[in-house]
C-alpha positions as CSV (number, residue, x, y, z in Angstrom):
1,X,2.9,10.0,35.6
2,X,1.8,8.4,38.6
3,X,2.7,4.2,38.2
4,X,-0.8,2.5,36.5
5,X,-3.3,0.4,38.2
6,X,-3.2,-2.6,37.3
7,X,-7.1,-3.5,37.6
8,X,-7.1,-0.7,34.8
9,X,-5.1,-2.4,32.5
10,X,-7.9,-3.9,30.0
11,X,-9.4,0.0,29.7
12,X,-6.3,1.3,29.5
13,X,-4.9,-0.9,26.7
14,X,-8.4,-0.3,24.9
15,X,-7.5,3.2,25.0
16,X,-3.5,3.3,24.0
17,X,-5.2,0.9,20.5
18,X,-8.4,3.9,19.7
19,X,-5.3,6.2,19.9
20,X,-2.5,4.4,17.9
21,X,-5.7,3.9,15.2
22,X,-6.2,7.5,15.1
23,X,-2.5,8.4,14.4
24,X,-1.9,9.8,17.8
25,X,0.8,7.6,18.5
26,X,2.4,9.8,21.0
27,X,-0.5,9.3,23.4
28,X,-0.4,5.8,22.6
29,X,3.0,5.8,23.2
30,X,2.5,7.0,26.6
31,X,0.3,4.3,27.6
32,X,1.6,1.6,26.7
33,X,4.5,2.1,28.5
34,X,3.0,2.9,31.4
35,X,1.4,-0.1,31.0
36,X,4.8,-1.8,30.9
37,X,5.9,-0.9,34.1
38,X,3.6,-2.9,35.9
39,X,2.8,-5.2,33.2
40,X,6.8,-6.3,31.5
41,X,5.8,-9.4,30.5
42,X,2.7,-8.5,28.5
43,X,3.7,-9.3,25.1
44,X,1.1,-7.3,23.4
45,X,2.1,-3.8,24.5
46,X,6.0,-4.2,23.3
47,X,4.5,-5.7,20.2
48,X,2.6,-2.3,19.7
49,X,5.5,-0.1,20.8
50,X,6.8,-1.8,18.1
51,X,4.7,-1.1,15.3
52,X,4.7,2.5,16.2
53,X,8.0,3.2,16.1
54,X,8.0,1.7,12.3
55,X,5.1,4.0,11.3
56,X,7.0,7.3,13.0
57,X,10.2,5.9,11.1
58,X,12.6,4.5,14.2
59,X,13.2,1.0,12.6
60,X,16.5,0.5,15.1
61,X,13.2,1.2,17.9
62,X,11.1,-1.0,15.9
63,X,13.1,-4.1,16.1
64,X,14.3,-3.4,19.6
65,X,10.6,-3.9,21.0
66,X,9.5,-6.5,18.5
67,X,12.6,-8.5,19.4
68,X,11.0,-8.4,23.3
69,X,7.9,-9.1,22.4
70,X,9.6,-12.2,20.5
71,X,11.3,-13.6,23.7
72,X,7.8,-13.8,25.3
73,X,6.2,-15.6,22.0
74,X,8.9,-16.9,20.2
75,X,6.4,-18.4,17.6
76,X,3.8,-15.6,17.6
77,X,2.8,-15.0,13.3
78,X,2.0,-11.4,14.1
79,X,5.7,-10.6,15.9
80,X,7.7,-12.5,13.1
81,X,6.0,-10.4,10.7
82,X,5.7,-7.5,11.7
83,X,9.8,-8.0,12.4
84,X,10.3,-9.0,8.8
85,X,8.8,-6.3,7.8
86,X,10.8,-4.1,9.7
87,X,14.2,-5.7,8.3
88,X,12.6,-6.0,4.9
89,X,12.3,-2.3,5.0
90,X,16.1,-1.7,5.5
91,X,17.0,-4.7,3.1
92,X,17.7,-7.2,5.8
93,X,15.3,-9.9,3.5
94,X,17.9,-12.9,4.1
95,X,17.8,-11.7,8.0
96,X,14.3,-11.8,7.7
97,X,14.0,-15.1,6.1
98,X,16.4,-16.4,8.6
99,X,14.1,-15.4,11.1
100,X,11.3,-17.7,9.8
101,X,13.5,-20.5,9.0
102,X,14.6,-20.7,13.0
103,X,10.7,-20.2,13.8
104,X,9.9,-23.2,11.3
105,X,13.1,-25.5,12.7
106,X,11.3,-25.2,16.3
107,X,7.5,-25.3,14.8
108,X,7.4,-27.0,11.7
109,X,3.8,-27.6,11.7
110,X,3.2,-23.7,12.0
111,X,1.1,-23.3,8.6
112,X,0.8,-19.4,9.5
113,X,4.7,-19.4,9.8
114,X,5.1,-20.7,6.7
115,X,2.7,-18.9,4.6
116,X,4.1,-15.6,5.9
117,X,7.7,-16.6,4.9
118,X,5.8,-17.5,1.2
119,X,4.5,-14.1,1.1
120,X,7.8,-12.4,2.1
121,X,9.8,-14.8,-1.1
122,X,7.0,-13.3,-3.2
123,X,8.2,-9.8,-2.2
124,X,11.7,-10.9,-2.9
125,X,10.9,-11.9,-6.5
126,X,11.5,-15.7,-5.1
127,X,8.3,-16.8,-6.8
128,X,9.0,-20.8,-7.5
129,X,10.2,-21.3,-3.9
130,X,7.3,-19.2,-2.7
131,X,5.2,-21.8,-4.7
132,X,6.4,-24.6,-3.6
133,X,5.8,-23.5,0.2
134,X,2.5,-22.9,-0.6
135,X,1.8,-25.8,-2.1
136,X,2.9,-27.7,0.6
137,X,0.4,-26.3,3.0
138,X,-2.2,-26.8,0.4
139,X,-1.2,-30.5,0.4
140,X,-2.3,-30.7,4.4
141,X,-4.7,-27.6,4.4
142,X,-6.4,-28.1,0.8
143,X,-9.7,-25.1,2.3
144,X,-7.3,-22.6,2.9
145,X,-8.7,-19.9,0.4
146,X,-6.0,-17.0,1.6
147,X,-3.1,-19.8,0.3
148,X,-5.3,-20.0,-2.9
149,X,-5.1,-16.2,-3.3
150,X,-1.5,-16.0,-2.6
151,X,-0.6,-18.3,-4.9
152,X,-2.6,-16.8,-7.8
153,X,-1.4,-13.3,-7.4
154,X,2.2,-13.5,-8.7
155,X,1.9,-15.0,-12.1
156,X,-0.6,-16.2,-14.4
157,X,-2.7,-19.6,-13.7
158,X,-2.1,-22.1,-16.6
159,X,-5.1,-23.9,-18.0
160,X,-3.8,-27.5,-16.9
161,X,-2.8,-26.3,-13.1
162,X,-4.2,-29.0,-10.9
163,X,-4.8,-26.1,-8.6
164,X,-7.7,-25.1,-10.0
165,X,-9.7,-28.3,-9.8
166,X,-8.4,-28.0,-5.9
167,X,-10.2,-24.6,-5.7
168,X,-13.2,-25.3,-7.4
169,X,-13.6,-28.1,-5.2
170,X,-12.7,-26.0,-2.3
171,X,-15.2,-24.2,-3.1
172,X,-17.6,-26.7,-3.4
173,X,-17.0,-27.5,0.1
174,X,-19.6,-26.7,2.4
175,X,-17.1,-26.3,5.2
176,X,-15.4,-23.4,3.1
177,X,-17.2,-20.0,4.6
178,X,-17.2,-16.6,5.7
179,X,-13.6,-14.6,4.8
180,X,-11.8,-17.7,3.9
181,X,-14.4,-18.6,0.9
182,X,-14.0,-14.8,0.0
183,X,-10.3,-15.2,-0.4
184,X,-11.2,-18.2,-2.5
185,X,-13.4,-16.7,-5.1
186,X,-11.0,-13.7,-5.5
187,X,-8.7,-16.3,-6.0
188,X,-10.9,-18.6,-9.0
189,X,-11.6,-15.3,-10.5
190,X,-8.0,-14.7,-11.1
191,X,-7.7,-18.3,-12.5
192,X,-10.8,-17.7,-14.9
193,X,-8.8,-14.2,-16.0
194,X,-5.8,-16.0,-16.2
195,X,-7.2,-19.0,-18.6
196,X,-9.8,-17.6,-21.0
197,X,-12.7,-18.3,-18.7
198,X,-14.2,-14.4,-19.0
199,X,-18.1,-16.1,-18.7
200,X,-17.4,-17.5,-15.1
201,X,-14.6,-14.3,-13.5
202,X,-17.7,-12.8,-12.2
203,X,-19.2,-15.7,-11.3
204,X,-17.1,-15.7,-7.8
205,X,-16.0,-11.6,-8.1
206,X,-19.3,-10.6,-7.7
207,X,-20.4,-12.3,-4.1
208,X,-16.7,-11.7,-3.3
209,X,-17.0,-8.4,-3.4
210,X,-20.4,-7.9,-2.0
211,X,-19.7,-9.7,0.7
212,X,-16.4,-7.7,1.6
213,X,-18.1,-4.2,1.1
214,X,-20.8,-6.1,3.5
215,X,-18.5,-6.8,6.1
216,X,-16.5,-3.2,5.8
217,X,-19.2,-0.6,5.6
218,X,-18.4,2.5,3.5
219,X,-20.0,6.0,2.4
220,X,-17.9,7.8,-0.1
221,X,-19.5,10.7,0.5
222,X,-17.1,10.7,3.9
223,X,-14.6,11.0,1.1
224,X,-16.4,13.7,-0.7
225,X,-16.6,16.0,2.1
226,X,-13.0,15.5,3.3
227,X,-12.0,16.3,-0.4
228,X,-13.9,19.1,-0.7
229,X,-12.5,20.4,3.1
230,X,-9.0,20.3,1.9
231,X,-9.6,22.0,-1.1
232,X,-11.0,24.8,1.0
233,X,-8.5,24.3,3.7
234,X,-6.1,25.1,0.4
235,X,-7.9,27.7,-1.5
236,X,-6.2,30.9,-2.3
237,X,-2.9,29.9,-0.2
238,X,0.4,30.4,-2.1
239,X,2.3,27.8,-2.2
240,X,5.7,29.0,-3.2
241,X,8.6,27.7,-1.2
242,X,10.0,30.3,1.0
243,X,13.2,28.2,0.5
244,X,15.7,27.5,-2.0
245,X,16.1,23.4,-3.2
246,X,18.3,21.4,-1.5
247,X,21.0,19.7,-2.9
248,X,21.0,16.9,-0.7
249,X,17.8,15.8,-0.4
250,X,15.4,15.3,-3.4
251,X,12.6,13.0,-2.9
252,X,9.7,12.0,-5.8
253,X,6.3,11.2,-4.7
254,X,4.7,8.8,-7.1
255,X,1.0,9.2,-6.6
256,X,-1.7,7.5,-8.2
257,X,-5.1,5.0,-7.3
258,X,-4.1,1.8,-6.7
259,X,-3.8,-0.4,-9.5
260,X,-2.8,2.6,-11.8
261,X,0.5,2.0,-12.8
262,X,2.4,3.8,-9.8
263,X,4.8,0.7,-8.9
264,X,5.6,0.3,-12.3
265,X,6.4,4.0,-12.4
266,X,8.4,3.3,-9.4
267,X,10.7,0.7,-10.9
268,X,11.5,2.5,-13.3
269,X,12.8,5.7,-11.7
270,X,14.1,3.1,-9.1
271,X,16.3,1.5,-11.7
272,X,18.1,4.8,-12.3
273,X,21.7,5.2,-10.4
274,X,21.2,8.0,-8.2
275,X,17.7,6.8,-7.5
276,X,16.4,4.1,-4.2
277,X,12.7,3.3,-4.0
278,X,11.0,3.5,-0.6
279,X,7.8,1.6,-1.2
280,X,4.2,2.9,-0.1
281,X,5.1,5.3,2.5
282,X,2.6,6.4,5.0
283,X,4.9,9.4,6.4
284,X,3.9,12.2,4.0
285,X,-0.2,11.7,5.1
286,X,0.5,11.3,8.5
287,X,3.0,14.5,9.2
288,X,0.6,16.4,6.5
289,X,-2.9,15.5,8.9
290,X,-0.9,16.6,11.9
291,X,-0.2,20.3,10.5
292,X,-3.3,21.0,8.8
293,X,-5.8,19.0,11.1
294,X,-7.4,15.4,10.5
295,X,-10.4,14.9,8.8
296,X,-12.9,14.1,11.7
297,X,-11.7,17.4,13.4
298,X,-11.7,19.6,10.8
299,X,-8.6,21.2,9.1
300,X,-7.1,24.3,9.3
301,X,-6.5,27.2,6.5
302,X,-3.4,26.8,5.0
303,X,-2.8,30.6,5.5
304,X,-2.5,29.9,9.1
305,X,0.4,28.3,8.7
306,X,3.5,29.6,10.0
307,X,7.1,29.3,8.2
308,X,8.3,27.1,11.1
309,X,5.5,24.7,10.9
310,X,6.1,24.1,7.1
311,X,9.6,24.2,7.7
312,X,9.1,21.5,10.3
313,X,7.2,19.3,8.3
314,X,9.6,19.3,5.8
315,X,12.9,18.4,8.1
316,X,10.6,16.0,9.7
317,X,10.0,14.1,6.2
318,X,13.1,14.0,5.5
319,X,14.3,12.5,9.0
320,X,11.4,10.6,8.7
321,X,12.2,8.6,5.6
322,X,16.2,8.5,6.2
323,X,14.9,6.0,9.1
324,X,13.1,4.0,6.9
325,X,15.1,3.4,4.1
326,X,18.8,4.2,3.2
327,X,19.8,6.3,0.3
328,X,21.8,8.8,-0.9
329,X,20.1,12.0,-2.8
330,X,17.0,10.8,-4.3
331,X,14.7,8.7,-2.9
332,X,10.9,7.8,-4.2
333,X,8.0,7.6,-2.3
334,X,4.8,5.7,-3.4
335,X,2.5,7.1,-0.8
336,X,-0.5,7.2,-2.9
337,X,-2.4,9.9,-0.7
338,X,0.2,12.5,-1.1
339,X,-2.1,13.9,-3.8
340,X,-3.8,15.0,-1.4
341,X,-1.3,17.5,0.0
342,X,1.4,18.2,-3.2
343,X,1.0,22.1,-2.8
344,X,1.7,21.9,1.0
345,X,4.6,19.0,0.7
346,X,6.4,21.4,-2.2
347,X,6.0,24.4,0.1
348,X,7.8,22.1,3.0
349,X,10.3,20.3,0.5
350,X,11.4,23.0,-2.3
351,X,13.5,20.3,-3.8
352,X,10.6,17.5,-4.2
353,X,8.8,16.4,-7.2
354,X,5.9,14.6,-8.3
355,X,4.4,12.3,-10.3
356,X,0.8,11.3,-10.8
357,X,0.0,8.1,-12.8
358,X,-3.5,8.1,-14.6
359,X,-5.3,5.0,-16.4
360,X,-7.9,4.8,-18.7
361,X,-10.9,4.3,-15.7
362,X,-12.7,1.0,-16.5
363,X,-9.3,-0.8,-16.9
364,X,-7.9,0.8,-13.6
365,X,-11.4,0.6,-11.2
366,X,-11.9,-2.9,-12.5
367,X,-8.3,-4.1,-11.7
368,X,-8.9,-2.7,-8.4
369,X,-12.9,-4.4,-8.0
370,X,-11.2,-8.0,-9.1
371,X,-8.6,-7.8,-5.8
372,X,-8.4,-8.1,-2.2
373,X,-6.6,-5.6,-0.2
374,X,-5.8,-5.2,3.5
375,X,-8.4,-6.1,5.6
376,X,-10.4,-2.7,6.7
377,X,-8.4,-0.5,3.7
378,X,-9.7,0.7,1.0
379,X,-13.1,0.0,1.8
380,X,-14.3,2.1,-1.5
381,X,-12.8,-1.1,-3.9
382,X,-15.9,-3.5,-3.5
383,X,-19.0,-2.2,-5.2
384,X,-18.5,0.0,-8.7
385,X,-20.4,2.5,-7.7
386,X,-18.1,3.7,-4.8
387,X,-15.2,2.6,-7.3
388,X,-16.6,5.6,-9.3
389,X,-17.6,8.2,-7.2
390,X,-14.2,7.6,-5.6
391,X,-12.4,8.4,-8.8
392,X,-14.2,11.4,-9.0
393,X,-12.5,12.5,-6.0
394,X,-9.2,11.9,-7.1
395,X,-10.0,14.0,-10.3
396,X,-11.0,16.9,-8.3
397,X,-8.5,16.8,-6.2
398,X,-5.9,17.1,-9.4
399,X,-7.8,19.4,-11.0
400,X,-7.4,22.0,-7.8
401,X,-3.7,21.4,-8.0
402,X,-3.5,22.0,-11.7
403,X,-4.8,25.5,-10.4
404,X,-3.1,25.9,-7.5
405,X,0.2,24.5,-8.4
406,X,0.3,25.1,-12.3
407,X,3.5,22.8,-13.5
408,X,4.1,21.5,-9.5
409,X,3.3,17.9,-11.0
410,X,4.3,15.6,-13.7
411,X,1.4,13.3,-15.5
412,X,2.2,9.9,-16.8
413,X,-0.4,7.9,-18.5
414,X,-0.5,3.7,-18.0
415,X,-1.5,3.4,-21.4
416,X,1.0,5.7,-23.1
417,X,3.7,4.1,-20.7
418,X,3.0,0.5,-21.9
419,X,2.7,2.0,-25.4
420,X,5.7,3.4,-25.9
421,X,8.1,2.6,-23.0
422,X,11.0,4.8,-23.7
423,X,9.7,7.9,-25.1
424,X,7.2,7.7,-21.9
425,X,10.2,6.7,-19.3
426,X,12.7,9.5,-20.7
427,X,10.2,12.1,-20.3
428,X,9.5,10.2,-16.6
429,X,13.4,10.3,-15.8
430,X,13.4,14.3,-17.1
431,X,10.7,15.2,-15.2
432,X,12.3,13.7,-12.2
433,X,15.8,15.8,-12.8
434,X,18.1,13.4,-13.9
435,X,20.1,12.5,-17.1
436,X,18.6,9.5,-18.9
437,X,20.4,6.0,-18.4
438,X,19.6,3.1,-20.4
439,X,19.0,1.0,-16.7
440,X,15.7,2.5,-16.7
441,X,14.2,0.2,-19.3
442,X,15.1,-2.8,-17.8
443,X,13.6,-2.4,-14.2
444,X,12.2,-6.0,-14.6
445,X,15.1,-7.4,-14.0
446,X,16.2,-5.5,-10.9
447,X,16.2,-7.4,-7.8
448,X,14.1,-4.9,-5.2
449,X,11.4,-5.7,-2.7
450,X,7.9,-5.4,-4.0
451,X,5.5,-4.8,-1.6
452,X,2.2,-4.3,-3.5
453,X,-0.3,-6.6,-5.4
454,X,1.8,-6.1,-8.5
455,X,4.3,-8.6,-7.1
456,X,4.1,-10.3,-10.8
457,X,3.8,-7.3,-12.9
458,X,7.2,-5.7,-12.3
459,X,9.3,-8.9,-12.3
460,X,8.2,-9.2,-16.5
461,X,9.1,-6.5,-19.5
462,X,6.7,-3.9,-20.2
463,X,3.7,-5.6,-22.0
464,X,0.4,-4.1,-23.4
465,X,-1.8,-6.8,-22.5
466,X,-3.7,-5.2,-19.2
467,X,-4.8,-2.1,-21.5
468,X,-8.6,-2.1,-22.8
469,X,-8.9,-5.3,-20.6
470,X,-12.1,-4.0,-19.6
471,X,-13.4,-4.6,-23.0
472,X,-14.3,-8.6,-22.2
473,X,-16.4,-7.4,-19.5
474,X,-18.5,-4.7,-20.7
475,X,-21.8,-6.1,-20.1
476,X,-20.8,-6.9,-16.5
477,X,-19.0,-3.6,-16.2
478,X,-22.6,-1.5,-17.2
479,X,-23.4,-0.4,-13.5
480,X,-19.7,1.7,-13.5
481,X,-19.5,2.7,-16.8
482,X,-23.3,4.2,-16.2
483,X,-21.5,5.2,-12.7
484,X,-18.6,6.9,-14.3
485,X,-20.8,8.9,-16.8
486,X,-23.0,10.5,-14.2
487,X,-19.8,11.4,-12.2
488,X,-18.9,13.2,-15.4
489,X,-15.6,11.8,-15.9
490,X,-15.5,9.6,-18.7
């Protein structure tokens, strides 16, 4: 490749972003190093080389262009993270943490450095010193509506917390707009959840969530059609394994909506002796798309497939998630779109199992209307419409595997889990294919990383207490229980 222009820079960078978006990050790749040849000191490219290598797995590649990109902004928010996240996902938390407190020693004002070290505690289970960092911005930065959410999230607001006569006057604030007053009402519906208040949760969920679906615009029947194109992609291929299990390698794909259950699920396969958890993976979508075609392109038959290219797909899995986490045997995998592909990822991984975690609708499309995800993801979450139709797709989706794959996947139910925790968890651990160990009831008191909105959740016992929660909200919940029945599934 000829040495880049450097006039062509802007266009070119442009470019290597549209393609690293679209999963095409060996293109990307290409170009952003190209870029670096003439550019070395352009902090944004190593930063991006950086975050490609975590998605394709290479955290040892990951950390070797993050830390460049950290010479040339020592205090940069979106390096540190993005690093944390990287040592974080190979256990290096106190690393990671260390990492901040040098950052904070040299900026001690940096509110963005701190928060992000808050959120990472949270992760840790460090909730109380995670609070009192937050609270300590607040005291200087008393508008800051994302602080507000982070702080709600992990555990439940008590009725006498001075922080919610902070919020409400936050939100009184005329100052307080755009994203950061929609982080703030996520956050003072929480509190009015947490503290009895079920008159006024929708008082602030509702424009929260219309304006985020506002500012993200979504059409689900985009999802719709890509469903249906699988299916037919899928349709009348057989999806027996051409080869025998392997008894080194035996991952689990827990796969579920969010807000279902599935990190729960997770812990407690996680707290099994042979087992390690791997987090919300996005490996098994990403290699999956690249054999069978992406949805804006179209994908192929299934029967086109050769042996080599399912073969291939399975070894590269498996390399793929040995570089992102360490473990011996059995490893689970919380990628929740790998429901999508279960027939094609058993045909590439004979020894792989799966389970899919189902909750009563209304309690599951509600928990996931009343939070705040990633900026840009999961677009369908803000209007209950979409939150139905969307569910719809996922039911379709399982019902063609049910077909397709008769026993290829093991059905948990939230309710039944929370229920009757044992029976549920030993028929969990079976379906898995491992010998019961008593461990497995007492995830909560396990010391992983928890990456996921359920930061609170798994740190406590089982309890029963998010089932029929729906129920206090029935008249505001009319539009997607109407929604649910027209879809025909409930």
């Amino acid at each position: 490749m000829l040495p880049l222009n450097p006039s062509r820079i802007p266009t070119e960078f442009k470019r290597a972003q549209d393609l690293q978006r679209s999963g095409e990050f060996e293109k990307a790749k290409a170009i952003y190093k190209a870029i670096a040849d003439v550019a070395p000191r352009l902090t944004e490219v190593h930063f991006h080389l950086g975050r490609i290598a975590f998605d394709q797995g290479d955290t040892d590649g990951a950390l070797a262009h993050l830390e460049r990109a950290r010479r040339l902004k020592p205090a940069e928010p979106a390096i540190l993270s993005a690093m944390t996240a990287v040592l974080s996902s190979v256990g290096r938390d106190k690393d990671a943490i260390t990492l901040y407190d040098d950052a904070l020693a040299t900026h001690p004002t940096a509110e963005n450095l701190r928060i992000d070290r808050a959120f990472l505690l949270q992760r840790m289970g460090e909730i109380d010193r995670a609070d009192r960092e937050l609270r300590r911005v607040l005291k200087k930065s008393p508008l800051r509506g994302d602080v507000y959410r982070m702080l709600v999230v992990p555990k439940k607001v008590k009725a006498d917390d001075p922080v919610i006569r902070m919020m409400e006057q936050a939100h009184a604030d005329p100052r307080v707009k755009g994203a950061n007053r929609v982080q703030l009402q996520f956050a003072l519906a929480k509190a009015m959840e947490d503290t009895g208040q079920t008159k006024r949760v929708f008082t602030y969920l509702t424009p929260a969530n219309r304006a985020t679906k506002e500012l993200y615009k979504y059409d689900v029947s985009e999802r719709r059609d890509e469903v249906e194109a699988l299916i037919d992609a899928f349709s009348g291929h057989d999806f027996t394994p051409s080869a025998p299990a392997s008894e080194d390698f035996a991952p689990i794909f827990v796969t579920g909506l969010p807000r279902s259950g599935t990190t729960l699920v997770e812990q407690v396969l996680a707290s099994h002796s042979q087992v390690t958890a791997a987090g919300e993976q996005s490996i098994s979508p990403r290699l999956c798309f690249g054999v069978i075609g992406m949805p804006k392109t179209g994908f192929r038959p299934a029967a086109e497939l050769s042996g080599t290219e399912i073969e291939g797909l399975g070894q590269a899995y498996q390399d793929a998630i040995r570089k992102a986490v360490a473990f011996d045997r059995v490893v689970t995998d919380k990628g929740i779109q790998s429901h999508l592909f279960m027939g094609l990822l058993k045909q590439a991984i004979p020894s792989a199992r799966f389970v899919v975690v189902r909750r009563d609708p209304r309690d599951l499309l509600f928990s996931i209307y009343k939070n705040q995800f990633k900026p840009g993801t999961h677009r369908y979450a803000y209007d209950l419409e979409d939150l139905a139709a969307y569910y719809a797709t996922f039911l379709r989706m399982l019902d063609f595997w049910r077909e397709a794959l008769p026993g290829g996947f093991h059905e948990i139910s939230y309710e039944a889990l929370v229920a009757d925790p044992e029976a549920e968890s030993r028929a969990l651990v079976e379906a898995a294919g491992l010998e019961w160990e008593d461990a497995c009831l007492e995830f909560h008191a396990a010391k992983r990383e928890v990456k996921t909105l359920s930061i609170g959740q798994v740190r406590q016992p089982i309890y029963t207490t998010s089932a029929r929660a729906w129920v206090k909200y029935e008249t505001e919940l009319a539009p997607l229980t109407a929604a649910l029945e027209r879809e025909g599934v409930l």
